[in-house]
N, C-alpha and C positions, 0 to 999 in steps of 0.2 A: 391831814389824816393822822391819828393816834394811833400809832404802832402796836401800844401797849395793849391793844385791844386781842390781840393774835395770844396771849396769853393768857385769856378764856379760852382757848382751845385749845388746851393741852393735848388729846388725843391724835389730832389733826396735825398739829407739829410734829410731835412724834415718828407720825408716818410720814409727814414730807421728810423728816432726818431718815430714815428708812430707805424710801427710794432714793435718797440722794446717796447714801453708805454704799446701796447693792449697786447703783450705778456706777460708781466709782470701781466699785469692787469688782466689776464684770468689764467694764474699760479698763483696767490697769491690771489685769491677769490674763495670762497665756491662753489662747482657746487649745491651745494643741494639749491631748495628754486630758484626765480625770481631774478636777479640782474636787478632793476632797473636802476641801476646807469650804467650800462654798454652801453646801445647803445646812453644816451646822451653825455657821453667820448669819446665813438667812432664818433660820430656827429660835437664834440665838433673840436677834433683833426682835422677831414677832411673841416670842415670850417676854420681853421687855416691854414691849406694847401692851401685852395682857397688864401685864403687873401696874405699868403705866395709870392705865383704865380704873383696875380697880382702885384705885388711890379715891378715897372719899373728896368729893370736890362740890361746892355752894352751887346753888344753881344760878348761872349768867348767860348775862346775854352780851352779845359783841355786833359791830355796824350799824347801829338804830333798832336791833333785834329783829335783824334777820339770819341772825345765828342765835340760837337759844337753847340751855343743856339745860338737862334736870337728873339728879338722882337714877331713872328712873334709865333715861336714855344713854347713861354711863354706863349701866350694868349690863344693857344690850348689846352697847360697841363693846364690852369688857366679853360677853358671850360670842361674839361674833368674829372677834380678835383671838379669842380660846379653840372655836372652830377651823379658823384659817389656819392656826399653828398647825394640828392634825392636820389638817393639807398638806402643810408643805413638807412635814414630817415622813408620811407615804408617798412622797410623788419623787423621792431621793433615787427607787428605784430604775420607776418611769424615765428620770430624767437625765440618768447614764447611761441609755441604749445610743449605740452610735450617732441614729439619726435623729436623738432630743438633746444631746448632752451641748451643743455647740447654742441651743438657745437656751438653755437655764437661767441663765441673768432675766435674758426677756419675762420667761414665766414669773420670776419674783418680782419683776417691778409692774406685769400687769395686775398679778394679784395684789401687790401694796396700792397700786392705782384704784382699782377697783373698789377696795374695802375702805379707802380714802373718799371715794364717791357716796359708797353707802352712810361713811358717819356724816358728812354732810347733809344728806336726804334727811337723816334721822333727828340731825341738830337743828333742821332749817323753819326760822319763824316766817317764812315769806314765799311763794309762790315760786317766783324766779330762779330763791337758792334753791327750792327745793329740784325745781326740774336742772338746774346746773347737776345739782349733784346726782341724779337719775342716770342725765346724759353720761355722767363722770366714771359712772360706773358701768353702765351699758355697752361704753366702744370698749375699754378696754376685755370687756368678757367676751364681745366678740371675738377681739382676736386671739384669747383663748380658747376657744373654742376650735378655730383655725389653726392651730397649730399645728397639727400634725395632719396639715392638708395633703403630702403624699400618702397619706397611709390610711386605708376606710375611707367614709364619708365624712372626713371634719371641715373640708372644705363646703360640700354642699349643705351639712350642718349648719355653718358658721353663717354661708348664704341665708338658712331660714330663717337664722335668729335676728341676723341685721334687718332682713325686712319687715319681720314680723316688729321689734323692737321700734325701728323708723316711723311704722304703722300706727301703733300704739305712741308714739310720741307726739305725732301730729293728733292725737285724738285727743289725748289727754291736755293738748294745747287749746286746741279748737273749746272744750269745757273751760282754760280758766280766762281765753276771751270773752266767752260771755259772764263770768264774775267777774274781768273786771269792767265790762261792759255797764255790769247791774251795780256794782258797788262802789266802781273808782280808786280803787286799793286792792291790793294783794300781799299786805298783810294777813298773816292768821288771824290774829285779834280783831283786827279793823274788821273784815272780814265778817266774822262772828258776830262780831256789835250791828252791823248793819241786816245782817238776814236775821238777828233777833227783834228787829224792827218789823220786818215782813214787807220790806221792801223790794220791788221789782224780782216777785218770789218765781215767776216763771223763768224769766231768765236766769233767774240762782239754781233751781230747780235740774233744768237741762244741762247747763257747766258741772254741776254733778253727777250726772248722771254720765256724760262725757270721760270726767275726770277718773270717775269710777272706770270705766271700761278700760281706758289708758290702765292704769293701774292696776286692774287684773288681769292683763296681757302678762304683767311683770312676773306677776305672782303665777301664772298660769291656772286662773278658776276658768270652769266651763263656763260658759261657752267663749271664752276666749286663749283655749288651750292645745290648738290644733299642732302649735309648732313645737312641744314639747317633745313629744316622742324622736321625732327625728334629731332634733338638734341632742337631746339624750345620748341618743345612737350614736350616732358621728361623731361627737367628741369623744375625747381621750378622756378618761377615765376620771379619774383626778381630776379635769378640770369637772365632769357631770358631778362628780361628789360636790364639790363647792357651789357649784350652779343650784346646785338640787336644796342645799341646804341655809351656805350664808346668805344666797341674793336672795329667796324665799323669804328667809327671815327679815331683814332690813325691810324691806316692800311690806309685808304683812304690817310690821310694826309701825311703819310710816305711815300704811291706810289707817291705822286702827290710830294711832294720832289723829288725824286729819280729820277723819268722821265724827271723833267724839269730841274736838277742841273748836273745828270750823261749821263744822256743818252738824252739830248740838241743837242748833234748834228745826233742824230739818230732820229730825231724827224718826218723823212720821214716816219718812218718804225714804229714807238710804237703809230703813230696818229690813222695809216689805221686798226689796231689791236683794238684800241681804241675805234673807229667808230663802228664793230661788235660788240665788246663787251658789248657796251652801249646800242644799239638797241637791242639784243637778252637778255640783263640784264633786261629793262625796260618793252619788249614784254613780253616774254614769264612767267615772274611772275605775271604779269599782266594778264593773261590767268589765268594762275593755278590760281590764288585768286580767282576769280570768283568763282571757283570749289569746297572753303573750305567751310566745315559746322564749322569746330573746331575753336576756336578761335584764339589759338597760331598758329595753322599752315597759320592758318590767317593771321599774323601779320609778320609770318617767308617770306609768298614773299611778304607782303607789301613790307620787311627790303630789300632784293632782290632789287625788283625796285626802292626803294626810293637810294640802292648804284649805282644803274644806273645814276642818278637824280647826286650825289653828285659827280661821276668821270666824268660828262658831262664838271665840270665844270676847267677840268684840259685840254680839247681839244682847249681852248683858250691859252694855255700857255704862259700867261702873268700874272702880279702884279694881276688884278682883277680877273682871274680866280679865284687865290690863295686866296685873300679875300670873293669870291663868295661860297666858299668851305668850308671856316672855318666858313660863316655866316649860311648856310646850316644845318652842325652840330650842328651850336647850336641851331635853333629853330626842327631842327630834334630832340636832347635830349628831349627837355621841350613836345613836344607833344608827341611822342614816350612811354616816361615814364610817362604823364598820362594814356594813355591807359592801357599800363600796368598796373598800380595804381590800376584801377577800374577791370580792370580782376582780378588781386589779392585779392580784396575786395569780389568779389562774389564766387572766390573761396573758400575762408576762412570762409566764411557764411553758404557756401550752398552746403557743400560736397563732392568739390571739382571739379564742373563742370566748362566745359570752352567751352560747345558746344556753336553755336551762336544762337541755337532754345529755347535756357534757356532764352536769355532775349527778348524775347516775352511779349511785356504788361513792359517790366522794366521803362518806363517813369510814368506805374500809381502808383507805388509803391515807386519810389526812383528819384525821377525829378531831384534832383541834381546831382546824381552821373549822371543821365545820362544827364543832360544837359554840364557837364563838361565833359564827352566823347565827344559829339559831338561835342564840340569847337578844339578838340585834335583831330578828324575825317577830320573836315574840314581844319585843317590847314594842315594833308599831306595830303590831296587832292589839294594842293591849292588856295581852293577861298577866295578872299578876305572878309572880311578886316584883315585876319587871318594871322602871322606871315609868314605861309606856302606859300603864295602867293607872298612876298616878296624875298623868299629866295628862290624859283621856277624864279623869275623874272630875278634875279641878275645871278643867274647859266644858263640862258636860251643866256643873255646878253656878259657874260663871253665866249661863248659856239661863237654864232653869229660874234664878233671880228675875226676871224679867216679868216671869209671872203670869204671861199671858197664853189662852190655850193654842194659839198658833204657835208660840216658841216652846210649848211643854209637846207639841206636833212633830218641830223641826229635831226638835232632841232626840226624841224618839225613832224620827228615819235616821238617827245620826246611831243613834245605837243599833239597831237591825244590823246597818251597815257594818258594824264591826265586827257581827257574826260572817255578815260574807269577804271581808277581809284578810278576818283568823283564815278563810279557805286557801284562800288564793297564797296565802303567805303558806301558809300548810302545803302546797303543793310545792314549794320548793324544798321543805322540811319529808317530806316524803321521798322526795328524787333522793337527799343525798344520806337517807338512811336504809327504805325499803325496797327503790326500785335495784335491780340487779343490771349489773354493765358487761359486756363480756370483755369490753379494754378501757376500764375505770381510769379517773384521770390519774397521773402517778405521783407519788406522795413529792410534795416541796419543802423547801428548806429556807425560810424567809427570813430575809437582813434583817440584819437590829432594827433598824428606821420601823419596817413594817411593824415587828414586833410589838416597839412601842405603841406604835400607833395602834394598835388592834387591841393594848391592854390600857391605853389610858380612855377606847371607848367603851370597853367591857367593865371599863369600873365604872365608867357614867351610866350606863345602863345599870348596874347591880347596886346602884351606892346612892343614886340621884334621887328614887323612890322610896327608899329606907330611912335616908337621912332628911329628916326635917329640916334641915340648916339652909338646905339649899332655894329652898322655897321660903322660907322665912328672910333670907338674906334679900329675895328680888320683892315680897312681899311689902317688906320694912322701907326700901328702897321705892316703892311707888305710892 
């Protein structure tokens, strides 16, 4: 075996030196007592990762190409590696209450495990790696998820996701049995080359269709989204932000690989699949939100439709989609995780609530936090002059290329739907300016950690729509 092959993947090294540092570093320090020093290492580390990432690198492949990078797939681990930092940036606070502070080590090596699982998924030329890396990152979310099983429901959370997760695994198995039943390789390429033959197209047919389903469990489209809300609920806060946002992202980006590199010449058949799926993803969460008083269960079908929103933009299957896509998730991260930021804040304050009837009156007590919600409100709703509106535009435009009066259809319930979105989001923009409280929640005073974190997504939000650079950079890149 030639070793030298592991240096094509520089990002994946990276992160194994990573969990090896935090390991060390949480074995050979005191649990007794605050380690201050621990989550700016940890901080330290995954900004070094970022920077890692974006380093311009050739596209290779390593093991007979079953690891394969491109350009394209850099700048994603590079977005998703900038996401996680903001994790781990806000969860500093979370993570010094008596009864989290003795597992912090664990949270940082599940999270470097995890996003170690996604750049694999994301690298992966071959079947096998690809679900390695699925799995790779699925246990260890679980047992984030689980972590804060005395307290709430994280425990029965953590329950839903692992089975839900186990479910969607064997399904997504069960589909690339019968490809490689039909084709005899599970290669991507081989793969392709063979269904562009139109060989044993029934059995290729239903492995997709399979594989599909698998893989929207991940992403949570309807109808295979049942287990979101709960596991939403039940986890701890910080870890739903990261669930909500980086695992979202890697899966969408991996489908939208896969469809348009494997299953290319079956693109009759995974479009018309697509079209439902996107309308019933974007509708019907869009319904239930209306319906939530909770906050996270809130946020759980906002995440629902907003992946409606982001696999819209894979229906154009071309160059721009694919850029449409990754420009998407990144201002989906930055607003996303403020929101969260500020639900974490009040909960940490204030007992742990996360009803939406608690921030009543919250603009006469705390103007900032909630003026910086509603900059992160409006940008997944769309309006401008907010990044969201940018990245609604480009995936709407992505979507329209296609050309056909069924996708100039599906765009269209994709825009209605953002009139009834701006609502639902508007009703928490209402609670915490117009409604009156007679014991309003009381004003906070939040650590530098948060701080940062709440201004480095407020400027992704203000700055990501404005600036061209940023979309030309991922644009140039694919």
């Amino acid at each position: 075996m030639n070793y030298s092959q592991f240096l094509n993947m520089i990002p994946e090294a990276t992160l194994m030196a990573i969990l090896i540092i935090v390991f060390i570093a949480d074995f050979a320090s005191s649990r007794k007592g605050e380690r201050k020093w621990f989550n700016p290492l940890a901080c330290l580390l995954m900004l070094v990762q970022v920077v890692v990432t974006l380093v311009p690198q050739e596209p290779t492949s390593a093991f007979g190409g079953m690891y394969v990078t491109t350009a394209a797939v850099n700048v994603m681990k590079a977005i998703l590696a900038a996401g996680t930092l903001v994790v781990l940036i806000q969860s500093r606070k979370w993570l010094s209450r008596p009864d989290t502070s003795f597992k912090e080590g664990e949270f940082y090596m599940l999270v470097v495990s995890t996003l170690l699982g996604m750049n694999m998924m994301m690298s992966s030329g071959h079947f096998l790696m690809f679900y390695l890396g699925l799995e790779m990152a699925s246990v260890p979310m679980a047992c984030l998820v689980a972590l804060d099983k005395y307290r709430h429901n994280s425990a029965e959370a953590a329950a839903k996701f692992i089975l839900t997760a186990t479910f969607s695994s064997g399904v997504m198995l069960y589909g690339i049995s019968f490809l490689y039943g039909a084709v005899g390789t599970l290669y991507f390429d081989d793969v392709a080359s063979v269904l562009a033959a139109r060989q044993n197209l029934t059995m290729c047919v239903m492995g997709m269709v399979f594989f599909f389903s698998g893989l929207g469990f991940k992403i949570s489209l309807v109808p295979f989204h049942f287990w979101t809300a709960d596991t939403y609920q039940g986890a701890p806060t910080t870890v739903t932000g990261y669930l909500s946002v980086i695992s979202k992202g890697a899966a969408a980006f991996t489908l939208m690989t896969i469809l348009m590199k494997v299953f290319a010449p079956l693109t009759e058949y995974w479009t018309h699949v697509l079209y439902i799926v996107i309308v019933l993803s974007i509708t019907v969460a869009n319904l239930f939100a209306i319906r939530q008083k909770e906050l996270k269960r809130f946020m759980a079908f906002s995440s629902i439709s907003q992946a409606g929103y982001i696999m819209l933009a894979v229906v154009g299957d071309s160059s721009m989609g694919v850029a449409a896509l990754m420009y998407y998730v990144l201002v989906y991260v930055v607003a996303n995780l403020a929101v969260f930021t500020v639900i974490g804040v009040v909960e940490e304050n204030n007992g742990g609530t996360t009803d939406m009837d608690a921030y009543n009156g919250f603009y006469t007590t705390n103007p900032k936090l909630s003026l910086l919600m509603t900059f992160a409100l409006f940008s997944l709703a769309g309006i401008p002059p907010f990044a969201g509106m940018f990245s609604k535009f480009f995936v709407f435009m992505a979507a329209a290329q296609e050309g056909s009066a069924l996708t100039y259809l599906v765009v269209f319930i994709a825009l209605v739907n953002t009139v009834v979105s701006l609502y639902y989001y508007l009703l928490i923009v209402k609670a915490m300016y117009i409604k009156n409280s007679d014991s309003p929640l009381p004003a906070f005073k939040s650590d530098g950690n948060t701080k940062l974190a709440l201004a480095l997504c407020t400027a992704g939000v203000l700055l990501f729509g404005v600036c061209s650079f940023f979309y030309d950079w991922i644009e140039m890149a694919v």
